[in-house]
C-alpha positions as a Python dict, from the first residue, in 0.01 Angstrom:
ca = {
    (1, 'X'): (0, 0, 0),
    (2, 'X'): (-349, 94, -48),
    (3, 'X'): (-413, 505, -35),
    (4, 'X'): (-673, 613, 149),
    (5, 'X'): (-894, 889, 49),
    (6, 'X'): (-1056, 1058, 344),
    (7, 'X'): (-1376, 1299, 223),
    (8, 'X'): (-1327, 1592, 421),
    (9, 'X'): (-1678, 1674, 476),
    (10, 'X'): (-1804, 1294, 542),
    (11, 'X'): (-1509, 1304, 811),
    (12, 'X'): (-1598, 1559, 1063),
    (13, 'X'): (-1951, 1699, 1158),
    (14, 'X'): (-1919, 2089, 1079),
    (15, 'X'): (-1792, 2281, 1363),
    (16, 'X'): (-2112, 2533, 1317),
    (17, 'X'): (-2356, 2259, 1425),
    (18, 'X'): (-2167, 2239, 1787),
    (19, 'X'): (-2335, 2443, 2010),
    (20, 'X'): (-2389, 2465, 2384),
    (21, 'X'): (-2688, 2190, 2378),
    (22, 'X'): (-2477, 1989, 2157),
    (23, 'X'): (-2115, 1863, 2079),
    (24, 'X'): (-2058, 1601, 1813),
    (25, 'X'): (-1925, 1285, 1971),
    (26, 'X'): (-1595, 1145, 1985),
    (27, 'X'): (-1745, 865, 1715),
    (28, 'X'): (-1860, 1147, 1503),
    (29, 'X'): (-1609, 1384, 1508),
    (30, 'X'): (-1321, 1112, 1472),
    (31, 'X'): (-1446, 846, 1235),
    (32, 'X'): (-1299, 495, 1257),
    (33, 'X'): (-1050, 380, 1019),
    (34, 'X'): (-859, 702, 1049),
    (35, 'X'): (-533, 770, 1175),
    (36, 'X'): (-509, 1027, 1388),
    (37, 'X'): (-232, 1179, 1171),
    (38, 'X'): (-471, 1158, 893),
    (39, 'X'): (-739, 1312, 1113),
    (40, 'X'): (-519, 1573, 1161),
    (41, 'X'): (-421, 1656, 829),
    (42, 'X'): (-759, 1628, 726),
    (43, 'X'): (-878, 1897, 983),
    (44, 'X'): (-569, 2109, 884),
    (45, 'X'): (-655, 2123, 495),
    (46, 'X'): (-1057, 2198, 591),
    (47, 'X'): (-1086, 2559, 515),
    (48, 'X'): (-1164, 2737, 858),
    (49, 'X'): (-1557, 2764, 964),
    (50, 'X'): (-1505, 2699, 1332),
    (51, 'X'): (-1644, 3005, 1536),
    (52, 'X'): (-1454, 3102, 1836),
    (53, 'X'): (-1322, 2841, 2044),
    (54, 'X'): (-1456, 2998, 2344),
    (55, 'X'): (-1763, 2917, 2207),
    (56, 'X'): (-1662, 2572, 2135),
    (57, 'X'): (-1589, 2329, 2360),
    (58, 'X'): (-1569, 2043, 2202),
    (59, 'X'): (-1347, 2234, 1945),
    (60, 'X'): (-1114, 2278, 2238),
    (61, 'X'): (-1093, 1892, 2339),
    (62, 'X'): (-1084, 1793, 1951),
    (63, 'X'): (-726, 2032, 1935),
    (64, 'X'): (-618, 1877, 2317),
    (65, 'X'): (-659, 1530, 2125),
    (66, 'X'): (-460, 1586, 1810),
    (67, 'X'): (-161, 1842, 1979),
    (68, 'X'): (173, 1636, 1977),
    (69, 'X'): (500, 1656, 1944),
    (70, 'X'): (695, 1770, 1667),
    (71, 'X'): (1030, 1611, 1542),
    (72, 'X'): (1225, 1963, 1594),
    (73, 'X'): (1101, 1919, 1994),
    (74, 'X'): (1148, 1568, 2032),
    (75, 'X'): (1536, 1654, 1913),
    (76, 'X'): (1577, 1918, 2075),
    (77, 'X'): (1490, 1679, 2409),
    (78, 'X'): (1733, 1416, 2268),
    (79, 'X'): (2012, 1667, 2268),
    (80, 'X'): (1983, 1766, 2625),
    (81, 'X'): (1975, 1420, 2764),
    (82, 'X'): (2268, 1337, 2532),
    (83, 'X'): (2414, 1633, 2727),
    (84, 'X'): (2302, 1548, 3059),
    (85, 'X'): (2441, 1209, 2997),
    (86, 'X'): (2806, 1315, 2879),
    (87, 'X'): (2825, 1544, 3199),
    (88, 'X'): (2700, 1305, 3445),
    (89, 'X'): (2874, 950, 3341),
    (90, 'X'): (3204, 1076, 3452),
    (91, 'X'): (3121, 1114, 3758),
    (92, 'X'): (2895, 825, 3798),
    (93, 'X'): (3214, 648, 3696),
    (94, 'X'): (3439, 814, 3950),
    (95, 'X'): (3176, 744, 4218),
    (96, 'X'): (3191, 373, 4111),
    (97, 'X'): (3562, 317, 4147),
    (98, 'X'): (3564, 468, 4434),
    (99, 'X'): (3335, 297, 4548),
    (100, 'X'): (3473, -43, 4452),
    (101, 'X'): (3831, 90, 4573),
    (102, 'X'): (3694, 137, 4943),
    (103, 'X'): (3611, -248, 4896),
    (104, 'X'): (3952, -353, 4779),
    (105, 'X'): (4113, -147, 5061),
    (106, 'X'): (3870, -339, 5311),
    (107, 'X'): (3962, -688, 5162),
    (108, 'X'): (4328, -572, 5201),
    (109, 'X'): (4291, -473, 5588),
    (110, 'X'): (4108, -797, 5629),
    (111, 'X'): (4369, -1028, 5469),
    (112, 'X'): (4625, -856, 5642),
    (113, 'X'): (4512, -879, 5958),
    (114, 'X'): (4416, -1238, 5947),
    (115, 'X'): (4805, -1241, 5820),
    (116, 'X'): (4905, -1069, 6172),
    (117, 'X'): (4694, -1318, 6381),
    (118, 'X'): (4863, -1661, 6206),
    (119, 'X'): (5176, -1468, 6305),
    (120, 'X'): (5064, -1406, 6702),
    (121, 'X'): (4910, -1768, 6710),
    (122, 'X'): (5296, -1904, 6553),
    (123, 'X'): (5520, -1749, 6811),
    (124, 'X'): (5586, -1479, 6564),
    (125, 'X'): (5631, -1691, 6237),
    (126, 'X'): (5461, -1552, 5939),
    (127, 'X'): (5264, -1724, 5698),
    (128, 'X'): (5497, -1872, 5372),
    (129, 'X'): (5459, -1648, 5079),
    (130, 'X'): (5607, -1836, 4785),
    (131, 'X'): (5284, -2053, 4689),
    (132, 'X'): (5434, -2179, 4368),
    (133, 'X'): (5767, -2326, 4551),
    (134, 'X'): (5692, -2648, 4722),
    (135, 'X'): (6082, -2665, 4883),
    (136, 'X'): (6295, -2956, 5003),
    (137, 'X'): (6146, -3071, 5241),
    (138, 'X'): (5805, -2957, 5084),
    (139, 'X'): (5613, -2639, 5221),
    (140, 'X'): (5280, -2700, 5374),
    (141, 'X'): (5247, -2345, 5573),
    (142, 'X'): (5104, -2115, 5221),
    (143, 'X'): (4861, -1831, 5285),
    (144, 'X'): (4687, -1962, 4995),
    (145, 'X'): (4795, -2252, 4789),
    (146, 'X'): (4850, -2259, 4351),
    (147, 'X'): (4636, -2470, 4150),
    (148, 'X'): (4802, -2730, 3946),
    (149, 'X'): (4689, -2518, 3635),
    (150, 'X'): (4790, -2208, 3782),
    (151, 'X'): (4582, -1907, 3578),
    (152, 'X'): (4390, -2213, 3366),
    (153, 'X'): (4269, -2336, 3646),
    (154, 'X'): (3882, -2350, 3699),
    (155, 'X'): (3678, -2130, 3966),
    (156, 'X'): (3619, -2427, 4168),
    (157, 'X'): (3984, -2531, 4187),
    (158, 'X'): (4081, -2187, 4270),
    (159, 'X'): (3832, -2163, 4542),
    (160, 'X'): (3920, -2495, 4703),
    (161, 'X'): (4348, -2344, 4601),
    (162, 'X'): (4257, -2068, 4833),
    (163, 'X'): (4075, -2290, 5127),
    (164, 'X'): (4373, -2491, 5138),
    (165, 'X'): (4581, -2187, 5260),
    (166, 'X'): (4679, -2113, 5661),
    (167, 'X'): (4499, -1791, 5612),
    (168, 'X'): (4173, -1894, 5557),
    (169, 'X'): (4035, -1999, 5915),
    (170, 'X'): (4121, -1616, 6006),
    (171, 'X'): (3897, -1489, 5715),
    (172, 'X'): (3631, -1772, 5591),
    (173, 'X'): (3517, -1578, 5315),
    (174, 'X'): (3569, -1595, 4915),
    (175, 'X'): (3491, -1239, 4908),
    (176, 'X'): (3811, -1082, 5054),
    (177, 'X'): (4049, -1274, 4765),
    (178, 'X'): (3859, -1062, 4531),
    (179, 'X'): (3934, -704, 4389),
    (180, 'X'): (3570, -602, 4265),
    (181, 'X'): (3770, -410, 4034),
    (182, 'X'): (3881, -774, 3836),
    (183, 'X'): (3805, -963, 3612),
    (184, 'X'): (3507, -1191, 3647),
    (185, 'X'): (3687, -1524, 3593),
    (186, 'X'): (3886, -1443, 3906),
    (187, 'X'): (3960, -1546, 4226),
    (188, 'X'): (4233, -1440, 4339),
    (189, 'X'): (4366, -1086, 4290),
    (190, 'X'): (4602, -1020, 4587),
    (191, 'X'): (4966, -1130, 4662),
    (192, 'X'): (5208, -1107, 4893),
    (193, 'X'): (5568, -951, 4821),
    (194, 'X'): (5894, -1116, 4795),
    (195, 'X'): (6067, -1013, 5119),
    (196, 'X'): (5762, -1099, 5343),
    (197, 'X'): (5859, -1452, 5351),
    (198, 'X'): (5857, -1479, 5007),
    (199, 'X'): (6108, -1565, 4709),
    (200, 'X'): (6447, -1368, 4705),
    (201, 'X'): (6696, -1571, 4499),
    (202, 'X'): (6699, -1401, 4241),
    (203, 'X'): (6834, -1036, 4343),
    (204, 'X'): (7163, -900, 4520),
    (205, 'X'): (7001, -926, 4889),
    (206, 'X'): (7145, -971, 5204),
    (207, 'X'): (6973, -1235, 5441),
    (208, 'X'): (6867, -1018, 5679),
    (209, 'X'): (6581, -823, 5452),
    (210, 'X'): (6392, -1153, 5370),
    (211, 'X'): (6151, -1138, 5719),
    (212, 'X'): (6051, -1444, 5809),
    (213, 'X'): (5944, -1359, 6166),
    (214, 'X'): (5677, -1032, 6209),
    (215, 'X'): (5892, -950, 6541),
    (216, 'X'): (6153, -868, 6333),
    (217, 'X'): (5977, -594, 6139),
    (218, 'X'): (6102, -213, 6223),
    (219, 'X'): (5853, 48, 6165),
    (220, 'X'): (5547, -176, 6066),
    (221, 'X'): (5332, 66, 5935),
    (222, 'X'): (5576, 142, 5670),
    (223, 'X'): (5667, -260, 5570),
    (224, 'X'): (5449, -370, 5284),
    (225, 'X'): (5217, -713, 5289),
    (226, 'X'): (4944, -772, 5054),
    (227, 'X'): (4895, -580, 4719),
    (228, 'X'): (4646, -615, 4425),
    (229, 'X'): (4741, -726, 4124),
    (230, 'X'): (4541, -890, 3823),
    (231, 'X'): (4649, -1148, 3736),
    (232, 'X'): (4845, -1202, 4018),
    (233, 'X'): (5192, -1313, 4000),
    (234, 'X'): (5307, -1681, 4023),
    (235, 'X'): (5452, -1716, 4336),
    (236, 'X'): (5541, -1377, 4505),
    (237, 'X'): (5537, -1013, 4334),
    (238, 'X'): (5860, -878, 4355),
    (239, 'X'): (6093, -518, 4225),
    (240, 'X'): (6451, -548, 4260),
    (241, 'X'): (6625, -416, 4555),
    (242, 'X'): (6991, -329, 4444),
    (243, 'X'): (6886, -174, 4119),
    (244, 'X'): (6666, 127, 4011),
    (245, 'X'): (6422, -98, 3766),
    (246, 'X'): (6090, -292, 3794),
    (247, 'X'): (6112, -684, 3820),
    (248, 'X'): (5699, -762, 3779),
    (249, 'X'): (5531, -472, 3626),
    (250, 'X'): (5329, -225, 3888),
    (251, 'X'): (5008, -352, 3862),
    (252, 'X'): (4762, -70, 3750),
    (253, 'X'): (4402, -246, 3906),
    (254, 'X'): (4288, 118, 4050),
    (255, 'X'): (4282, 393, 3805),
    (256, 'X'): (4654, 395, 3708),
    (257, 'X'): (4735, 227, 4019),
    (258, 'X'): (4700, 0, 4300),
    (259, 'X'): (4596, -74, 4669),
    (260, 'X'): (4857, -199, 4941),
    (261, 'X'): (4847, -371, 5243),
    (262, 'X'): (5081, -293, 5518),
    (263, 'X'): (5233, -520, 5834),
    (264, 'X'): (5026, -311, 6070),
    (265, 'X'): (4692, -385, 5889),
    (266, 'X'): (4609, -79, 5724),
    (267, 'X'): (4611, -69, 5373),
    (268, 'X'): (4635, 240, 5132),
    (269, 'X'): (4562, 327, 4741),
    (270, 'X'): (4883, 497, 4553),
    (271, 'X'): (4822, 644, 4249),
    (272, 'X'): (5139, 610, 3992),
    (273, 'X'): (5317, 991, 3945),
    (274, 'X'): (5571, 869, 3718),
    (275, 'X'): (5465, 820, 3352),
    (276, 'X'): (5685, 534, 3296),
    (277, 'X'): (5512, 324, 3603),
    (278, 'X'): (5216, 318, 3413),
    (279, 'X'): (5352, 228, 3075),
    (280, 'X'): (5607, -50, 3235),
    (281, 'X'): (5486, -440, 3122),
    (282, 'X'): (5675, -764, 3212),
    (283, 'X'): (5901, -665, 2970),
    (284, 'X'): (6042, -363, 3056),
    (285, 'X'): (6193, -584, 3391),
    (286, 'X'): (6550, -525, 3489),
    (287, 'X'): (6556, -190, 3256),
    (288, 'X'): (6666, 114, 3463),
    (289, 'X'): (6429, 383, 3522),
    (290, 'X'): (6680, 677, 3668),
    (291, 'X'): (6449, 905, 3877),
    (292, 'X'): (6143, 708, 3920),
    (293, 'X'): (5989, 827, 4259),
    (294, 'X'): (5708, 534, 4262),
    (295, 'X'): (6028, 292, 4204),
    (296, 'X'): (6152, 468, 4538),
    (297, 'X'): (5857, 442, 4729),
    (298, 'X'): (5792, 105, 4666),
    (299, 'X'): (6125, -76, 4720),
    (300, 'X'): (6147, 113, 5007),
    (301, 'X'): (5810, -26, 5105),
    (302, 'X'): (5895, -367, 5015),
    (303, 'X'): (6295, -394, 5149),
    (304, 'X'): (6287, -125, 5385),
    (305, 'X'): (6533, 45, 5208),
    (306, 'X'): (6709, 98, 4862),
    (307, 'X'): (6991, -98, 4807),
    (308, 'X'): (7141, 160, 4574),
    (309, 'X'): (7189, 542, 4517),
    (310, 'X'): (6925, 648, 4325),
    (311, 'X'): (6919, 909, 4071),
    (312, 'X'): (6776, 1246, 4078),
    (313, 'X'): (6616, 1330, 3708),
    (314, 'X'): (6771, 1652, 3567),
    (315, 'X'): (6442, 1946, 3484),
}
């Protein structure tokens, strides 16, 4: 790299020759080929002849021209963005699931009451639930159907999967079989629980808790539809009834929890209380958890009552 040698007094016209009649120009006072970090140093090392600046105008606009930052400011400023930033992105992020929750509950409402209407335009008869069970003689009535790939299947087979279903003249859009909160591959992230209709061979039930007719619902507001799950569960999701354990893990697509749908059309978020909800995966099914209050509250939401005693955790 070639140096360059800047001759202090071929650089700059003296200050003493700027008077009121005449200021050096901005081609004489900053010569080109300079920097104007070499300008300034050059004007720093120059031993001081200026007269008063208020005198000097020119002098004035020369020290306007070369004042700049200095790395101690400019990281000082870095800091307090880097502290502006740590304090605000936790709420920007709270704002955004929130926001994208309020979606998920809308899809919910939506898909559950275009559940409701099949049932009032069926005398009653709700929509099947099991989509991966094809029955002897085969089901035709699915709220949505299952690709032949299931989870491998492609976007487009998914969305033609879910146009197939009884459900879909009620809602006609992709949208609502989407949780924003998903993954991007996705298109469908709700399902429908075992007793609504749904599969119930393999637990210690009585006939009478699998509905299969919405007239037959007590307390609908209570009964549980729809939930989100990702990826959603082959067939229907379902938690035991007779037993204090999961069956399919709680799904967790909400900030350690999940949004419901219920047989009235309303749908609500539950956040998991129990520490063990949140750390239960497929396999942890069928192993007790004594004193689990989401357990509780979700069999109950899903039978319509527990089919056991359930345990009260010592303190």
């Amino acid at each position: 790299m070639k140096m360059v040698v800047m001759d202090k007094r071929r650089a700059f016209t003296p200050l003493e020759n700027c008077t009121k009649s005449r200021c050096p120009t901005d081609k004489e006072s900053f010569p080109t080929g300079f920097t104007p970090l070499e300008i300034q140093i050059a004007d720093f090392l120059r031993p001081s002849t200026r007269p008063n600046s208020s005198k000097s105008g020119c002098a004035k606009q020369r020290r306007m021209f070369l004042t700049g930052f200095t790395l101690i400011e400019l990281l000082v400023v870095i800091a307090i963005i880097a502290i502006l930033m740590a304090i605000l992105m936790p709420a920007l992020n709270r704002a955004r699931e929130q926001g994208r929750r309020s979606v998920c509950l809308s899809n919910l409402k939506q898909l559950t009451l275009a559940w409701v209407l099949y049932a009032d335009d069926n005398d009653g008869k709700i929509v099947n639930s099991d989509v991966s069970y094809e029955g002897s003689p085969p089901v035709s009535n699915w709220w949505v159907r299952w690709p032949t790939k299931g989870h491998d299947s492609t976007i487009e087979e998914w969305e033609i999967a879910i146009k197939g279903g009884q459900l879909w003249p009620y809602t006609k859009s992709e949208k609502l079989y989407k949780c924003p909160n998903s993954a991007k591959q996705r298109r469908l992230t709700y399902t429908i629980v075992d007793s609504m209709n749904g599969y119930c061979g393999w637990d210690a039930y009585t006939p009478e808790l699998k509905i299969k007719n919405i007239n037959t619902i007590r307390r609908t507001s209570e009964r549980m539809v729809f939930l989100g799950e990702d990826p959603v569960s082959k067939g229907t999701w379902g938690v035991l009834y007779s037993e204090e354990a999961w069956y399919d893990a709680p799904p967790k697509l909400h900030s350690n929890g999940t949004t419901f749908g219920f047989a009235d059309a309303h749908s609500e978020y539950w956040k998991w209380v129990d520490r063990r909800t949140a750390e239960t995966t497929w396999d942890d099914h069928n192993i007790a958890q004594p004193g689990n209050t989401d357990l509780h509250k979700v069999q109950k939401a899903v039978w319509g009552k527990l089919g056991y005693t359930p345990s009260i955790l010592s303190e």
